[in-house]
C-alpha positions in Angstrom: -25.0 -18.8 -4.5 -23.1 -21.7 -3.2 -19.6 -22.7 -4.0 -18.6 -26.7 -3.5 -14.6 -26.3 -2.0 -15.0 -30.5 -1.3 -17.3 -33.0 -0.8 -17.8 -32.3 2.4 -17.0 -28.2 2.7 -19.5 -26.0 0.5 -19.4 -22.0 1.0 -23.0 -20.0 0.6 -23.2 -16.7 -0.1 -26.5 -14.6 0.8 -27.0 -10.9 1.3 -25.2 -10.8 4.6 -22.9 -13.2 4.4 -20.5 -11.9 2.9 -20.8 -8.0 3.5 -18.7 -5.0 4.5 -20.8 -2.8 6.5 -19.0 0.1 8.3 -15.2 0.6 6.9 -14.9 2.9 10.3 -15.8 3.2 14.3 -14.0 4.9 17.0 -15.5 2.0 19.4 -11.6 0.8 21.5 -11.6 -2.7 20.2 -11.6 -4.6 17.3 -13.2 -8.5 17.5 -13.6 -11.2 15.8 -16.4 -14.0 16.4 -17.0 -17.2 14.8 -20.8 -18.5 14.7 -22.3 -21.9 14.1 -25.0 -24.0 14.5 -27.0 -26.6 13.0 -30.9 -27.0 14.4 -33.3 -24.8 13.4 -33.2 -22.5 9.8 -29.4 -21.3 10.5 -29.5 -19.3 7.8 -32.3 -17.1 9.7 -31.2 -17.5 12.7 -27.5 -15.9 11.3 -29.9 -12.7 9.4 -31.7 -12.5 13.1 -28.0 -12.1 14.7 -27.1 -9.7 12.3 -30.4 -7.7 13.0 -29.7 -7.4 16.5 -26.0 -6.7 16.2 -27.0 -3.8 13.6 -29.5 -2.6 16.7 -27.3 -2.7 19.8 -25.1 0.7 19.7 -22.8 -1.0 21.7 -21.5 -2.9 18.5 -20.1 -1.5 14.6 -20.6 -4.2 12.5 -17.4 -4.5 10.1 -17.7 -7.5 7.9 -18.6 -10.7 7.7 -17.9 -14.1 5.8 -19.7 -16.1 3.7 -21.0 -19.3 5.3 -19.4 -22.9 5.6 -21.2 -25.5 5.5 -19.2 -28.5 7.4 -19.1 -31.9 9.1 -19.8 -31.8 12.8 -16.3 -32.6 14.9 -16.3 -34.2 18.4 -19.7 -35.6 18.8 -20.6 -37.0 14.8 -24.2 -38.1 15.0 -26.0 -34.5 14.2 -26.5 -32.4 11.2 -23.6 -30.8 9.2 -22.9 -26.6 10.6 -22.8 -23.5 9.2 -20.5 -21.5 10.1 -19.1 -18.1 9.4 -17.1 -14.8 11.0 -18.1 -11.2 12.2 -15.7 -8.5 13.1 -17.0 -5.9 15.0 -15.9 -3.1 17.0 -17.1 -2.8 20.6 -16.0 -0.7 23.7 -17.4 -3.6 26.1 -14.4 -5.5 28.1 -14.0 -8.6 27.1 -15.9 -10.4 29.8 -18.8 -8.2 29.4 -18.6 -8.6 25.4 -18.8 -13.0 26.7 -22.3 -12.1 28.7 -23.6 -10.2 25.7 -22.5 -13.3 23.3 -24.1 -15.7 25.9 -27.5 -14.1 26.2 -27.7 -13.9 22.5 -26.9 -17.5 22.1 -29.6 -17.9 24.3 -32.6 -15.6 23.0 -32.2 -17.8 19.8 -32.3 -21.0 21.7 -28.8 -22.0 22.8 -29.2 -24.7 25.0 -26.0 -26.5 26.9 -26.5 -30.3 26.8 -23.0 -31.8 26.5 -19.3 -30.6 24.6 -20.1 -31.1 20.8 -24.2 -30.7 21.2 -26.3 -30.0 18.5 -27.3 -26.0 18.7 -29.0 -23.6 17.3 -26.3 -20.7 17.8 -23.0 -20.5 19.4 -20.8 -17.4 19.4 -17.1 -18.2 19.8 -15.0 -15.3 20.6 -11.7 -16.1 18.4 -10.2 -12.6 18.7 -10.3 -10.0 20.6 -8.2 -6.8 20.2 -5.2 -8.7 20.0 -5.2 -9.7 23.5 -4.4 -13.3 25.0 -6.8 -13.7 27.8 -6.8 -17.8 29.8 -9.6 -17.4 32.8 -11.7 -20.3 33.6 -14.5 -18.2 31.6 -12.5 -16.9 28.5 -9.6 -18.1 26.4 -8.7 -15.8 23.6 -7.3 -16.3 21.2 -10.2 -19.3 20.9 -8.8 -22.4 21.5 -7.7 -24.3 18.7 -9.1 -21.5 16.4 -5.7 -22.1 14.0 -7.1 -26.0 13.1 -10.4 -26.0 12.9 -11.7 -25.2 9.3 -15.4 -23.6 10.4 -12.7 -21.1 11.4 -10.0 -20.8 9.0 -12.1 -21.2 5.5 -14.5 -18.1 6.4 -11.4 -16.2 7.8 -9.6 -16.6 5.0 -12.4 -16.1 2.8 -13.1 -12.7 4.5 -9.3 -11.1 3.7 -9.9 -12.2 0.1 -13.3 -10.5 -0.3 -11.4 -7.3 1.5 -9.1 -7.1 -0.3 
């Protein structure tokens, strides 16, 4: 199902996008990550991510959001994303949770041209636990998480459907 919010911003709903998995997990922290891309069959690529999430018993899937479709920001001449949110539960720290992300992003093709780059996945984390974390490696809350609608749509999308 797909829901036009504006000429440019349509939501899709499939069968994991949106979807409450597990309502509880006594894994220590509670995260949030966005994920987006725009080369390849996103859609897929999105169940795929799901799949191995669901897999690794280092991660309780929660919920996620349906999925934004958008206009790229930054660099302008590539495809429109889709993007959407995951909350998990994990006991990883939160640099080790980063390596996990970054592997995945790569087994499905992530490849680091330039800022703004066309890609096939890219896990942002946007929270984690409540912390705030500013290394040269990590920045949590994600920066600029608050104005950027591939964020804030599927977020706010996600308390409505839990509600």
């Amino acid at each position: 199902m797909k829901k036009k919010l504006t000429q440019n911003l349509t939501l899709f709903y499939t069968s994991n996008y949106p979807k409450k998995f597990n309502s509880t997990s006594n894994k220590k922290y509670s995260v949030t990550i966005g994920i987006g891309g725009n080369i390849g069959n996103t859609k897929k690529i999105f169940d795929k991510l799901i799949l191995c999430l669901k897999k690794d018993s280092r991660f309780t899937l929660l919920m996620t959001s349906p999925l934004l479709q958008n206009p790229p920001f930054g660099f302008l001449e590539q495809s429109d994303f889709l993007n959407g949110i995951i909350a998990l539960k994990t006991n990883l720290a939160p640099n080790e949770f980063l390596k996990n992300m970054q592997r995945l992003e790569k087994r499905f093709g992530r490849k680091r041209s330039f800022q703004d780059a066309p890609r096939t996945l890219d896990i942002d984390i946007i929270f984690f636990n409540n912390k705030k974390i500013n290394t040269k490696d990590l920045i949590v809350p994600h920066k600029d998480w608050a104005n950027r609608e591939s964020v804030i749509i599927p977020l706010i999308e996600m308390k409505r459907i839990n509600k």
